[in-house]
C-alpha positions in Angstrom: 79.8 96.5 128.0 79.6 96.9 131.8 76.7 95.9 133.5 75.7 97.8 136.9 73.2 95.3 138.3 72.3 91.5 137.7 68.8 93.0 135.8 70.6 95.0 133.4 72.9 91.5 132.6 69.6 89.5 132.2 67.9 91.5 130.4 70.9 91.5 127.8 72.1 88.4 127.6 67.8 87.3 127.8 67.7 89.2 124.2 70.9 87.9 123.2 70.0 84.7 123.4 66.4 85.3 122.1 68.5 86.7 118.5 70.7 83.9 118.2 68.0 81.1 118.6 65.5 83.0 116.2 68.4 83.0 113.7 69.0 79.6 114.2 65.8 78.7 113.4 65.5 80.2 110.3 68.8 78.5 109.1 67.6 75.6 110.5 64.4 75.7 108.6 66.1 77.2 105.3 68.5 74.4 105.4 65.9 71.6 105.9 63.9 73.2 102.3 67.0 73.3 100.7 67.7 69.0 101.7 64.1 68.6 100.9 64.5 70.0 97.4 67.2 68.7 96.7 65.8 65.1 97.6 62.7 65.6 95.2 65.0 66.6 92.2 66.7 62.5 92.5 62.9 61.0 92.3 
């Protein structure tokens, strides 16, 4: 992808970024439920 200006690469890599940390949060969170479950099934 070429990028004319230093907007048009902010505003890209800006969303980028925004994607991969909102996905990373919802592993994150998924992953923590799943430890959490798992822990209460040992009690």
């Amino acid at each position: 992808m070429e990028f004319f200006n230093l907007q048009d690469y902010y505003t890209f890599t800006k969303g980028t970024v925004y994607l991969i940390m909102g996905a990373i949060l919802v592993g994150v969170t998924l992953y923590w439920q799943f430890l959490m479950g798992g822990n209460k099934k040992d009690d």
